[in-house]
C-alpha positions as CSV (number, residue, x, y, z in Angstrom):
1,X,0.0,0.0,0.0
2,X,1.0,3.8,-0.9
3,X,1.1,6.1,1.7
4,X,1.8,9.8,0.4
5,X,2.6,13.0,2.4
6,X,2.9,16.4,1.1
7,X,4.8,19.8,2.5
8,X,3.9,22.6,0.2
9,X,5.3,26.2,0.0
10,X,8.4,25.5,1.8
11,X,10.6,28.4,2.1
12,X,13.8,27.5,0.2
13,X,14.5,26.8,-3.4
14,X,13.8,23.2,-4.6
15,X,17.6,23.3,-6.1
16,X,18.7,22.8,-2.4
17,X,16.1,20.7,-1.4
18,X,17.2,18.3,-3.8
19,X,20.7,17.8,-3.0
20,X,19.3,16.2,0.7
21,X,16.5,14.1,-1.2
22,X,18.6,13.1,-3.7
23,X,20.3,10.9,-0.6
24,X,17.1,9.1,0.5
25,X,15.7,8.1,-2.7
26,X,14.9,4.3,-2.5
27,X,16.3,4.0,1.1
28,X,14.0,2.2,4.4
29,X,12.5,4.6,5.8
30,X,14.8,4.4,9.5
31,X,17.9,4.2,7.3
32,X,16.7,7.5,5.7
33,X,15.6,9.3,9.2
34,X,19.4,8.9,10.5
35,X,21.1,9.8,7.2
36,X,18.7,13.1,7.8
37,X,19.1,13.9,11.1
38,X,23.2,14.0,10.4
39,X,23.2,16.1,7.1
40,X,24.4,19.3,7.2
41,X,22.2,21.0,5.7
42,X,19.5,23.1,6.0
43,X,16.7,21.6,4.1
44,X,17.2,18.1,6.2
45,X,15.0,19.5,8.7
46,X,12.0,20.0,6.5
47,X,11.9,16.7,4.6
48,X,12.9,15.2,8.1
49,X,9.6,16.6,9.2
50,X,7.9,15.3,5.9
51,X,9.7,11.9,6.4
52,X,8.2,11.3,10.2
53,X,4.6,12.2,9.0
54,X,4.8,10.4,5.7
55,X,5.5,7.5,9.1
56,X,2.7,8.3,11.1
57,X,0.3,8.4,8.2
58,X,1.5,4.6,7.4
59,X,1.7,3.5,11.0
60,X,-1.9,4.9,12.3
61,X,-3.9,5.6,9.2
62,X,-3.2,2.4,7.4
63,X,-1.6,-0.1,10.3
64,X,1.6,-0.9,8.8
65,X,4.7,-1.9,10.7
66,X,7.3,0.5,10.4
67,X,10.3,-2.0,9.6
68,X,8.8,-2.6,6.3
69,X,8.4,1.2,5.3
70,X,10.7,2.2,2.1
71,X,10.7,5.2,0.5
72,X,9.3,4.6,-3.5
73,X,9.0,8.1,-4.8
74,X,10.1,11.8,-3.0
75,X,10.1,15.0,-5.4
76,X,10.7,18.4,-5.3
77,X,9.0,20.8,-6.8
78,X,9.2,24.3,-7.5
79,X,6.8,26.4,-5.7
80,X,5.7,30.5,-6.0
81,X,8.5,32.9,-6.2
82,X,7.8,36.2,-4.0
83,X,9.4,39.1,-6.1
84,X,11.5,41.8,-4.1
85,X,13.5,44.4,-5.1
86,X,16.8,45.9,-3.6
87,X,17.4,49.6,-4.3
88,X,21.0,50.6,-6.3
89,X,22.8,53.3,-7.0
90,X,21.3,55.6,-9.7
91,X,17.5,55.3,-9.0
92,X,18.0,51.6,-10.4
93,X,16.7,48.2,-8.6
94,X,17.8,44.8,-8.6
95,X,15.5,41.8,-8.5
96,X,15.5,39.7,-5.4
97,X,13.8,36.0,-6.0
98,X,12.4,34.4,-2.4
99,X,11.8,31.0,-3.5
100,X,10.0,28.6,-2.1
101,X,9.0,24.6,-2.9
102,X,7.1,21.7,-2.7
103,X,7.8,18.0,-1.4
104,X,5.8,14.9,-1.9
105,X,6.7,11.5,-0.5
106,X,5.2,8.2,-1.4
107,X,6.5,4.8,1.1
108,X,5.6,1.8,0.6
109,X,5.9,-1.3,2.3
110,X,9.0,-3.6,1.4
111,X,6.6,-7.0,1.1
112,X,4.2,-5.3,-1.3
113,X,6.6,-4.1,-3.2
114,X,8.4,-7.5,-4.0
115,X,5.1,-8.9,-5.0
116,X,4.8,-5.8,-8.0
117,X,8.4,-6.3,-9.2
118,X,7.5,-10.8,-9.5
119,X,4.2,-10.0,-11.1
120,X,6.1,-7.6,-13.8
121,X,8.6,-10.6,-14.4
122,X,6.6,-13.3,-14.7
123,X,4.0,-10.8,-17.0
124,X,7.3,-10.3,-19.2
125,X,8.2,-13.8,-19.1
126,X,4.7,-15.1,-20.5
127,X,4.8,-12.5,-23.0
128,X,8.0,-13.8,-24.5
129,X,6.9,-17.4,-23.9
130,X,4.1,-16.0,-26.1
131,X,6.5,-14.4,-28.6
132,X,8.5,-17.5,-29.4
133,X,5.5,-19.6,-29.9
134,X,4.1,-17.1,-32.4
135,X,7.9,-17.4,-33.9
136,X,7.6,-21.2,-34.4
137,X,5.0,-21.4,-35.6
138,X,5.8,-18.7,-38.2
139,X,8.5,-20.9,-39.1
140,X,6.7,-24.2,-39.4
């Protein structure tokens, strides 16, 4: 079962943001709480946040054990830019872009998971069963 959590409009720029969930992707989900809570970065403490409640979704919405938690899917997304402006010399301005992003998360638990990836082989292993029949008989 998917179980999806969202953190919109947060206050850095998804560039950032991606460097810390770029080291999660595809880890279990207590592997990827530690590698979190030791990054040195700022945007750790966000998705850290996102992370535990993606957790507590799976663990009392949906009654799953939190051993078997992985993490499938986590993107960032760019959110609104505020526009502000910083006075120069000469009566001039120069842009300054606040940006700000979106996260989603999607776990999933590790048993279910196995069970998609042998239904897709054996799928793909029928069809080609299938495929060399058709040949043969083709050929005959």
């Amino acid at each position: 079962m998917q179980v999806k959590a969202k953190a919109r409009f947060i206050r850095m720029s998804a560039r950032k943001v991606r460097l810390v969930v770029d080291l999660i992707r595809g880890a279990h989900v207590s592997k990827a709480q530690t590698q979190l809570r030791f990054a040195n970065k700022a945007a750790a403490e966000p998705v850290l946040k996102l992370l535990n409640s993606a957790i507590a979704n799976a663990t009392n919405n949906f009654n799953l054990n939190k051993d078997d938690l992985v993490i499938t899917s986590i993107m960032v997304d760019e959110g609104p830019t505020l526009d502000r402006f910083h006075p120069r010399a000469h009566g001039r301005a120069m842009p300054i872009r606040k940006r700000s992003s979106h996260i989603s998360i999607i776990i999933e638990n590790v048993e279910q998971k196995e069970a998609k990836k042998e239904d897709k082989v054996e799928t793909k292993e029928k069809s080609v069963k299938a495929s060399k029949k058709t040949v043969t008989a083709k050929t005959k």
